[in-house]
C-alpha positions in Angstrom: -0.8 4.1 -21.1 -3.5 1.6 -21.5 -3.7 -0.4 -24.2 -7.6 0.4 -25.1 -6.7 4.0 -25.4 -6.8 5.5 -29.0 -3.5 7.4 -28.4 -4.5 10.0 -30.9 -7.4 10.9 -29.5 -6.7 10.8 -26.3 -3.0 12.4 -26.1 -4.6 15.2 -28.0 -6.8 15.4 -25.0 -4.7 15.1 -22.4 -2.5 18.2 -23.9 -5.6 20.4 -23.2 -4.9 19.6 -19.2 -1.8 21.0 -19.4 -2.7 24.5 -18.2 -5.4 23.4 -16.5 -6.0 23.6 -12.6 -8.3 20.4 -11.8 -9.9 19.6 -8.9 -10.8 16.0 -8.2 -13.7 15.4 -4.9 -13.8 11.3 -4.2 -10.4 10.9 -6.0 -9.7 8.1 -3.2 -12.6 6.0 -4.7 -12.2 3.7 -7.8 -12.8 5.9 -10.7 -10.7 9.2 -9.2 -8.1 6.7 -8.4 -8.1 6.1 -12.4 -8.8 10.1 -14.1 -5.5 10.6 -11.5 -3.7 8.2 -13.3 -4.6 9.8 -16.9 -4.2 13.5 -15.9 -2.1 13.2 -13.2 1.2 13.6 -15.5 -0.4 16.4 -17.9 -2.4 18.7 -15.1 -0.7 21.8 -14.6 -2.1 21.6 -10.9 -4.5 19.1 -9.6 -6.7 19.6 -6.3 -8.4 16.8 -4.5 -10.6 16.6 -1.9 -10.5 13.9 0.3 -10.9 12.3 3.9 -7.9 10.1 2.9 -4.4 11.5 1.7 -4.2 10.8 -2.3 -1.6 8.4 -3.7 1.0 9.3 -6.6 1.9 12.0 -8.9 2.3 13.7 -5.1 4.6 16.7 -6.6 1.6 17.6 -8.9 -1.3 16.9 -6.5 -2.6 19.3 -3.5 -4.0 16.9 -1.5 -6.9 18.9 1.0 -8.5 17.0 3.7 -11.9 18.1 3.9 -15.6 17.4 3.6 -17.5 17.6 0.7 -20.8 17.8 3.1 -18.7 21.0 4.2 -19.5 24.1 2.7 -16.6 25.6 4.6 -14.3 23.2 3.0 -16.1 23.0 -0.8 -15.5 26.9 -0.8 -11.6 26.7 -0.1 -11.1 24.3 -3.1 -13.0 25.5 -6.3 -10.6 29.3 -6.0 -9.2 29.4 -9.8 -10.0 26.3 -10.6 -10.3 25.5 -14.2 -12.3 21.6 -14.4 -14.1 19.7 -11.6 -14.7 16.4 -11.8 -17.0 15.8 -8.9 -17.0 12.5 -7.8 -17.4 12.3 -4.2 -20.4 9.9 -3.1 -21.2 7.2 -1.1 -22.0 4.5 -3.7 -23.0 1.4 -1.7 -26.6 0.0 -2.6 -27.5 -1.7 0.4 -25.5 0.8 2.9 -27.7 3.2 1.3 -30.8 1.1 2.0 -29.5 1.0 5.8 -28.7 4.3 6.4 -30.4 6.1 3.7 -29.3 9.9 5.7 -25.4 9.7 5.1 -26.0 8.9 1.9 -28.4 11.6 0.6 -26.5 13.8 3.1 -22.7 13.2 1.5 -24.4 12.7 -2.2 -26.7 15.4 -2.6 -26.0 18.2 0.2 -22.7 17.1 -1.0 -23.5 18.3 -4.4 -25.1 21.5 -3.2 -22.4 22.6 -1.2 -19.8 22.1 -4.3 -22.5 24.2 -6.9 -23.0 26.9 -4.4 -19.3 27.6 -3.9 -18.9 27.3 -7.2 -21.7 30.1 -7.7 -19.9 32.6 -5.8 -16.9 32.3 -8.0 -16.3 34.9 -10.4 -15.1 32.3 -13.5 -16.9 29.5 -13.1 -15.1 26.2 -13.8 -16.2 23.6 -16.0 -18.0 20.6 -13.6 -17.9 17.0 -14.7 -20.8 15.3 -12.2 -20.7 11.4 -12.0 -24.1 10.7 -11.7 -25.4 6.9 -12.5 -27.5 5.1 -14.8 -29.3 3.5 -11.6 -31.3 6.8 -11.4 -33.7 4.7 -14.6 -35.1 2.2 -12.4 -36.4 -1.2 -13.9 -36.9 -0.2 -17.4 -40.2 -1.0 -19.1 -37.9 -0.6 -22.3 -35.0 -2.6 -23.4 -32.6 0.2 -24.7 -32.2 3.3 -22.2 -31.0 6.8 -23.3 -30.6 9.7 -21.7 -34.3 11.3 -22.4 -35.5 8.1 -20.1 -37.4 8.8 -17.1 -35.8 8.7 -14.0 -37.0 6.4 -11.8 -34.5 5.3 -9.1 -35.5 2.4 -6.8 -33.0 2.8 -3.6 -32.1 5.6 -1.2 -28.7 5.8 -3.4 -30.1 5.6 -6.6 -32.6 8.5 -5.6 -29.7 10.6 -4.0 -27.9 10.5 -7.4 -30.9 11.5 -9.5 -32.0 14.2 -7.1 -28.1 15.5 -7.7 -28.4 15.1 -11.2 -31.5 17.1 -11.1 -29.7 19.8 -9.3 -26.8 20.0 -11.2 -29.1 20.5 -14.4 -31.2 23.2 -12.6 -28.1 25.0 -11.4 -26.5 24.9 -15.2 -29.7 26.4 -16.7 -30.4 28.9 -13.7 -26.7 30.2 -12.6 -25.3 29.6 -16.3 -22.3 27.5 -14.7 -21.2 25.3 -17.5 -21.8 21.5 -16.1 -21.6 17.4 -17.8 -23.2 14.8 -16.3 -22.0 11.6 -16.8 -24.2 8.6 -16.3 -21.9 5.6 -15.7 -23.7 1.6 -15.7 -22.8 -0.4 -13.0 -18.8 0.0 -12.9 -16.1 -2.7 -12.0 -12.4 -3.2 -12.2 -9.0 -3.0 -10.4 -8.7 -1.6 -7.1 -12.4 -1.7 -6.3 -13.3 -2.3 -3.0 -14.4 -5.7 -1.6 -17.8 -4.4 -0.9 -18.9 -4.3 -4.0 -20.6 -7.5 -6.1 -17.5 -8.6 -8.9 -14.9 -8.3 -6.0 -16.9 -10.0 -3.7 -17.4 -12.7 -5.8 -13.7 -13.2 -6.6 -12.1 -12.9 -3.1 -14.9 -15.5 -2.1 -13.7 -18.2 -4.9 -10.3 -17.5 -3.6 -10.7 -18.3 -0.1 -13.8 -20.6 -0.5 -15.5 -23.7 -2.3 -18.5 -22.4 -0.7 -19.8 -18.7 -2.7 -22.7 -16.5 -0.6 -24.2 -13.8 -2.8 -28.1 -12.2 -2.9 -30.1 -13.0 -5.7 -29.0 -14.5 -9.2 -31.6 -13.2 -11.4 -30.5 -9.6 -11.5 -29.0 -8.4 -14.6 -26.5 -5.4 -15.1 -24.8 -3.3 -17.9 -21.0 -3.7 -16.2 -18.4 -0.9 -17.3 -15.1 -1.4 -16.6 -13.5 1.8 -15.0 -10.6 2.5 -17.1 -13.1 2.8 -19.6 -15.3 5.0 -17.9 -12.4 7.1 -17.0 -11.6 7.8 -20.4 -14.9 8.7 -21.4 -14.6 11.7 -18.2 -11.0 12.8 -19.7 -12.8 13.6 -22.9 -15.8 14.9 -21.3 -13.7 17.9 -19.6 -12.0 18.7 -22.7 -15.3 18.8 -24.9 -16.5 22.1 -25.2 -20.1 20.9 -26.9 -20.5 18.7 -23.7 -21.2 21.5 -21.4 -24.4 21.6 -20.1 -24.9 18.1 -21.9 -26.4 14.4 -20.0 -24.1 11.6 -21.3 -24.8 7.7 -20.6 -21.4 6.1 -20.2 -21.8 1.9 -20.3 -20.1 -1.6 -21.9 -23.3 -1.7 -23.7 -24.0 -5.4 -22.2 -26.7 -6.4 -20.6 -25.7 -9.5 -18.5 -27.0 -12.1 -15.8 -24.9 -11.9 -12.7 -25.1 -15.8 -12.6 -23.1 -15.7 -16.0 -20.5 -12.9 -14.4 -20.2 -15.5 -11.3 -19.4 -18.2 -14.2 -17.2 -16.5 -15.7 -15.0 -15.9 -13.3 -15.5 -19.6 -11.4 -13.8 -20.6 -15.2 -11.3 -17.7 -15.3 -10.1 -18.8 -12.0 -10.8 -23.0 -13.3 -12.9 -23.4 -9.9 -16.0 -24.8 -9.0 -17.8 -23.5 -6.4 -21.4 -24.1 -4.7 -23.5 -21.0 -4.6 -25.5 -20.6 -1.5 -28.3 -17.3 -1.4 -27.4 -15.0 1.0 -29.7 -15.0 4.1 -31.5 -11.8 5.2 -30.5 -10.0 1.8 -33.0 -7.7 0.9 -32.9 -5.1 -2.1 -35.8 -3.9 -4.2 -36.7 -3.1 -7.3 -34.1 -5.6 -8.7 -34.2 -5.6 -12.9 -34.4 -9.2 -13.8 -35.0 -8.9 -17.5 -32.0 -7.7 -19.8 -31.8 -4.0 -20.8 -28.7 -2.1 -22.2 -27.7 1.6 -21.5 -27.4 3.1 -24.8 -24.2 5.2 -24.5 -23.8 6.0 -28.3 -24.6 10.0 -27.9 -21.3 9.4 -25.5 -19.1 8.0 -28.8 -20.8 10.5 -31.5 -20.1 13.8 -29.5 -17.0 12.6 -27.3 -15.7 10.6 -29.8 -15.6 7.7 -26.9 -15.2 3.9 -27.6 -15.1 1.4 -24.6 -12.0 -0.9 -25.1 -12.9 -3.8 -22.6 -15.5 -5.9 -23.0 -16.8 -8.2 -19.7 -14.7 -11.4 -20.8 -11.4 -8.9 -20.9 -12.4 -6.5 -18.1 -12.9 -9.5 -16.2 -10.0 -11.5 -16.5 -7.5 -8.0 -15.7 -9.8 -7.7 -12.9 -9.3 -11.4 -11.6 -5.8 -11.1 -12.0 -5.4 -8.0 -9.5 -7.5 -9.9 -6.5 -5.5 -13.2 -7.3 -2.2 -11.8 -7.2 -2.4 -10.7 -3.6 -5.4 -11.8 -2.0 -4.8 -11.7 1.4 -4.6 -8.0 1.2 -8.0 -8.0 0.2 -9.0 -10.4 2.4 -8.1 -8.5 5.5 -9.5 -5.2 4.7 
């Protein structure tokens, strides 16, 4: 187990799995990767959803290849279910910016297709949505709770607000008990190179030379085994249903002091060049912090990394096998 867990709490939460059937969309992706890990063991069946076959805890999981932009496929999955954690999204910024139709297709019609099947069932299971706190925008205000307005700036940020719209209107309309979980910008082991920590890393690895967009941006980073926790206890939290719940590190930091910090993690200097062509708007370049204490009064969560720890676990992954990275 991982050492930032409270064991008491969250064994005690873990036992209320163990007649549970729990189906997992997007469990291929970073975070599902992670809530397998924690319930995999303690589920008495779990479901996932997925384009590619799921790894581990194989005699427990029922691995079903399907889409989640499927209704055909959404309404085979949710029969008896007891918990969803509905993760399934395409969740890269600028692919969003490029081809802004796969994303609101797979993220929101995504999202419909999963409520609507869900609405025909007769026992409606309890739905954990990951939405994001990138639905706020750039913040005129430096702390952000949940009663913010949403603002989103991006084809992918607007595809998650619009589906946590939905899932709000479906919970007060059809009654079907639903959490939405608002994670900050996420990080951590097995994320894929796409994404701005990983690509920094695998770059100092490989290069003297580091390419990224622009420096001034700031971010709230959550490391995922954090965030995982905080959707273990959200599905076993009866007063969370049909609850909003920001989920963050509670740092607001400059990505040029993340690139820092790992150029001294990994004791490397290395020249940072601006990435030509890059183009995203709406970037926040003054510091802000999602306020995630509703998460820790109600769920009783506490983040256990902070960026200097969730950083250096995360450098040592990339670095102890980097050409595996490097190659895909």
């Amino acid at each position: 187990m991982w050492r930032f867990v409270r064991m008491s709490r969250i064994e005690k939460k873990l036992e209320f799995y163990e007649d549970k059937k729990v189906l997992i969309t997007g469990s291929s992706g970073l975070l599902g990767s992670y809530l397998l890990d924690l319930i995999g063991a303690h589920a008495r069946e779990i479901r996932v959803l997925s384009r590619k076959p799921a790894t581990g805890y194989r005699n427990r999981i029922k691995n079903i290849q399907g889409d989640i932009t499927k209704g055909t496929d959404t309404d085979k999955i949710v029969k008896d279910i007891d918990i969803i954690f509905h993760l399934a999204a395409i969740v890269n910024i600028d692919k969003s910016i490029r081809d802004p139709f796969n994303t609101i297709d797979a993220n929101v019609m995504g999202t419909i297709n999963l409520l609507e099947s869900v609405r025909k069932e007769r026992n409606k299971p309890h739905i954990i949505f990951s939405s994001s706190a990138s639905i706020y925008g750039v913040s005129k205000v430096k702390i952000i709770t949940e009663d913010h307005t949403l603002a989103p700036s991006n084809p992918y940020s607007a595809s998650k607000a619009a589906a946590d719209m939905i899932c709000q209107a479906y919970n007060k309309t059809y009654d079907i008990p639903i959490t939405i979980l608002r994670p900050s910008t996420l990080y951590g082991l097995r994320q894929r190179r796409t994404q701005f920590i990983p690509t920094v890393i695998l770059q100092c690895l490989s290069s003297d030379t580091l390419e990224i967009g622009s420096l001034d941006a700031y971010r709230d980073f959550c490391y995922v085994k954090d965030a995982a926790s905080a959707f273990v206890l959200a599905g076993a939290t009866a007063e969370a249903k049909g609850q909003v719940f920001n989920i963050s590190g509670g740092l607001s930091i400059n990505v040029a002091d993340i690139v820092r910090k790992i150029s001294e993690i990994l004791r490397k200097e290395v020249k940072i060049i601006a990435k030509k062509n890059f183009y995203r708007p709406c970037e926040i370049t003054s510091p802000f912090v999602i306020d995630s204490s509703k998460a820790k009064k109600i769920l009783g969560w506490v983040p256990r990394y902070d960026i200097d720890s969730g950083l250096k676990e995360t450098v040592e992954y990339f670095r102890s096998s980097p050409n595996k990275f490097l190659k895909t």
